[in-house]
C-alpha positions as CSV (number, residue, x, y, z in Angstrom):
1,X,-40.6,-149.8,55.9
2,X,-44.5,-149.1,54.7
3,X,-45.1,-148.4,58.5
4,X,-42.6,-144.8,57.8
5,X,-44.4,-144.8,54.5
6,X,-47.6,-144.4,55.8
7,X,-46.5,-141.6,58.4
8,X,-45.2,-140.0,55.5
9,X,-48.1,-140.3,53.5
10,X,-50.3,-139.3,56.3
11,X,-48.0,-136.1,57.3
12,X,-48.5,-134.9,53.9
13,X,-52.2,-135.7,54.0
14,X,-52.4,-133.2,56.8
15,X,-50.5,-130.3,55.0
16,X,-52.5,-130.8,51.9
17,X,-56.0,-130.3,54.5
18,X,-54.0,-127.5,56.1
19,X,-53.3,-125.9,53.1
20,X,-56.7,-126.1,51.5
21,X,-58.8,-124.9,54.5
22,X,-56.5,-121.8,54.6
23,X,-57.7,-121.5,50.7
24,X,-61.4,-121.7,51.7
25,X,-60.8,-119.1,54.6
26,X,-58.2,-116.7,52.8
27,X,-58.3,-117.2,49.2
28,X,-54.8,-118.0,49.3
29,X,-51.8,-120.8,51.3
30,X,-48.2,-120.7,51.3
31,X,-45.6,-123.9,51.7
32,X,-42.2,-122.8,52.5
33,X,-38.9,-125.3,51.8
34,X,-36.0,-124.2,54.2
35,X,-32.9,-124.2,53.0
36,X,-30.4,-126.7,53.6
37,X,-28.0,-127.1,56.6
38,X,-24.9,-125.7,54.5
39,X,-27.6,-122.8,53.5
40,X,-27.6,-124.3,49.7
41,X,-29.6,-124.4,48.5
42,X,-31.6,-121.5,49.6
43,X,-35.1,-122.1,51.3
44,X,-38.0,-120.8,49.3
45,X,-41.8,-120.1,49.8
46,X,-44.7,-120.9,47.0
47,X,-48.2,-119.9,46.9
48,X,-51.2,-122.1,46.2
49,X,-54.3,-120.9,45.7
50,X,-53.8,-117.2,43.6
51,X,-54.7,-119.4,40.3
52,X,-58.3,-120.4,41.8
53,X,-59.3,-117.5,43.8
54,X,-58.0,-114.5,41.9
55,X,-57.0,-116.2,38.4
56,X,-53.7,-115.2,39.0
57,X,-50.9,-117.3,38.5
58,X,-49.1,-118.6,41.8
59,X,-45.8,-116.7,43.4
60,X,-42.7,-117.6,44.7
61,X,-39.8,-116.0,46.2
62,X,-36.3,-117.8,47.3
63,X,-33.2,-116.8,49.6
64,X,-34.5,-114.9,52.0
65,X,-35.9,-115.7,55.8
66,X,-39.2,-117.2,55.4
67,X,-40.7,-114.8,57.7
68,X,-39.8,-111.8,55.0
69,X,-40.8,-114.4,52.3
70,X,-44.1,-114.8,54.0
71,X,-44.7,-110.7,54.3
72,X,-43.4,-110.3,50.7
73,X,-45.8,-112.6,49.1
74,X,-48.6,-111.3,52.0
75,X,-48.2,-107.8,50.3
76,X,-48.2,-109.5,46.5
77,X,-51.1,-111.0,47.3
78,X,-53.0,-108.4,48.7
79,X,-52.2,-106.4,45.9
80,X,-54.1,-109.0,43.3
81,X,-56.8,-109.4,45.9
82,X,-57.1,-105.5,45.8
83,X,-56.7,-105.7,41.4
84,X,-53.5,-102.8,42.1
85,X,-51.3,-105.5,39.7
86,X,-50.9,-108.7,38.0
87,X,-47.6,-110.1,37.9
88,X,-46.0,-110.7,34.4
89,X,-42.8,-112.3,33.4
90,X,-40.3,-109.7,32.6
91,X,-41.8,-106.6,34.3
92,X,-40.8,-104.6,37.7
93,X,-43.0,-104.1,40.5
94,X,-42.7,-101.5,44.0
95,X,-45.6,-103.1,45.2
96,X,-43.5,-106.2,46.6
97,X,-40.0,-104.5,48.7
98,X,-40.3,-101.3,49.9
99,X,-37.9,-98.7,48.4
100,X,-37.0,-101.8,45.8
101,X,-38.8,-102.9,42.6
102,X,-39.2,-106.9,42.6
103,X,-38.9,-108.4,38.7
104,X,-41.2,-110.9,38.1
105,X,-39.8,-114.5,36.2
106,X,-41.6,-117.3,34.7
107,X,-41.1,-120.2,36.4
108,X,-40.2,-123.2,33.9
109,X,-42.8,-126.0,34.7
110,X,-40.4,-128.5,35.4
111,X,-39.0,-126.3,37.7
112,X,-43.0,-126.5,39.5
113,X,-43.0,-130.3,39.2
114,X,-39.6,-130.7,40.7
115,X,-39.6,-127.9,43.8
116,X,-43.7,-126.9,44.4
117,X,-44.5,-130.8,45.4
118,X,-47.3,-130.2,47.4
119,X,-49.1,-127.6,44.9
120,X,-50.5,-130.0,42.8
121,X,-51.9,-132.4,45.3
122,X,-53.6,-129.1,47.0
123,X,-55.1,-127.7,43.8
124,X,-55.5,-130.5,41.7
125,X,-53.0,-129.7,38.8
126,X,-49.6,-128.3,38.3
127,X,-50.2,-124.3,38.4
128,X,-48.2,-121.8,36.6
129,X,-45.8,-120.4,38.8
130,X,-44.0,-116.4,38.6
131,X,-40.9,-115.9,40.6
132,X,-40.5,-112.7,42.3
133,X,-37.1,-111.6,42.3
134,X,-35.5,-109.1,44.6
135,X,-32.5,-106.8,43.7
136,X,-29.1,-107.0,45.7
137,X,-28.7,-103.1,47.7
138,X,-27.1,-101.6,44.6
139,X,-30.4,-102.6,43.1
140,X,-28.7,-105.2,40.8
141,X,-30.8,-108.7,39.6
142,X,-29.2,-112.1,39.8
143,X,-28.5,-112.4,36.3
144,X,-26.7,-108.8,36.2
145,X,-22.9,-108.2,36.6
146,X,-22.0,-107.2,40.4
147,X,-25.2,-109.3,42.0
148,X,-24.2,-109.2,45.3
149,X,-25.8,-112.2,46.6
150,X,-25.6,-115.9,46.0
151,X,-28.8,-116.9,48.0
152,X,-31.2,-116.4,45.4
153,X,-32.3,-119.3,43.1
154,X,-34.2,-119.1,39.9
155,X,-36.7,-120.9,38.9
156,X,-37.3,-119.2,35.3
157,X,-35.0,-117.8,32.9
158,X,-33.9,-114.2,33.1
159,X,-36.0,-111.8,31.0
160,X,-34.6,-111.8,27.1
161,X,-35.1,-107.9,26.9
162,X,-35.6,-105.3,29.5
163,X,-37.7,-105.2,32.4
164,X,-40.1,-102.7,32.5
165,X,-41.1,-100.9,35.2
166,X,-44.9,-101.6,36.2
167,X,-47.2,-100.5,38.8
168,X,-50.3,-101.0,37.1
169,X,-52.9,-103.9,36.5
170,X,-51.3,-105.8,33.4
C-alpha cells in the first residue's frame, strides 16, 4: 500500500513541475478532469496561473471536449494577456465562442477546494476561480428554461439579476 502511495504522490509531483514550468514559459497552465465513463459528470478544464501573471482570477469551462475547452480558455486568455477584458461574475463576453457570448460565474470556493485539486499545490493557495459558461444553440444558459444540454456543470451560482453584455476591460 505506501509503495502505490508514493507513485501517486510522485505522479502528482510531476504535474505540479509540469504545470509550473508552463507558468514560467507562458504566463499561464491548464489541468483538465475528463469526464466520467457514463459521461457524468462532465470533464472540465481549469486555469492556473491568470491570478499571478495577469492578476486575473483563474477560468474554467465544463462539458465540452477538452480540446474546445483548451482553445476556449486559449482565446480568454489571450484576451487578458492583450487587456481586451476582465472577466466578472454576472456579465457576457463574445470574446470566448464565436458567434456566442460566454456568461461568466463565480465559482463558490468550496467548489475550487473540492474539483481544482492540483491549483493550490501549483500556486501556493486556493485561487479564485470564474466559470465561463456557454449558451445551448438557441442561445439559452443552464439556469434558463429550454437549456438544451445537460453536460454543463456549475461551479458558481447563476447570476441574481441580468447578465450584461461586455466587451470591454471591467
Amino acid at each position: 500500500m505506501p509503495r502505490k502511495k508514493k507513485a501517486s504522490s510522485d505522479w502528482i509531483a510531476k504535474i505540479v513541475l509540469r504545470h509550473k514550468e508552463a507558468i514560467n514559459r507562458c504566463g499561464w497552465a491548464a489541468q483538465g478532469v475528463f469526464a466520467g465513463e457514463d459521461g457524468f459528470p462532465p470533464g472540465y478544464l481549469y486555469t492556473m496561473g491568470l491570478s499571478t501573471s495577469y492578476g486575473h482570477p483563474e477560468l474554467c469551462v465544463s462539458g465540452l471536449n477538452q480540446d474546445v475547452m483548451h482553445q476556449l480558455l486559449t482565446g480568454a486568455v489571450e484576451a487578458i494577456a492583450q487587456h481586451k477584458c476582465r472577466f466578472v461574475h454576472g456579465n457576457t463576453y463574445s470574446e470566448v465562442i464565436r458567434d456566442y457570448r460566454a456568461a461568466a460565474l463565480a465559482v463558490d470556493p468550496d467548489v475550487v477546494s473540492r474539483y481544482f485539486l492540483i491549483a493550490p499545490r501549483v500556486l501556493g493557495k486556493s485561487p479564485e476561480y470564474v466559470q465561463l459558461v456557454w449558451p445551448d444553440a438557441q442561445r439559452r444558459y443552464p439556469w434558463e428554461p429550454g437549456y438544451d444540454s445537460a453536460q454543463q456543470t456549475l461551479f458558481g451560482n447563476k447570476p441574481e439579476t441580468d447578465l450584461v453584455e461586455s466587451s470591454s476591460i471591467h
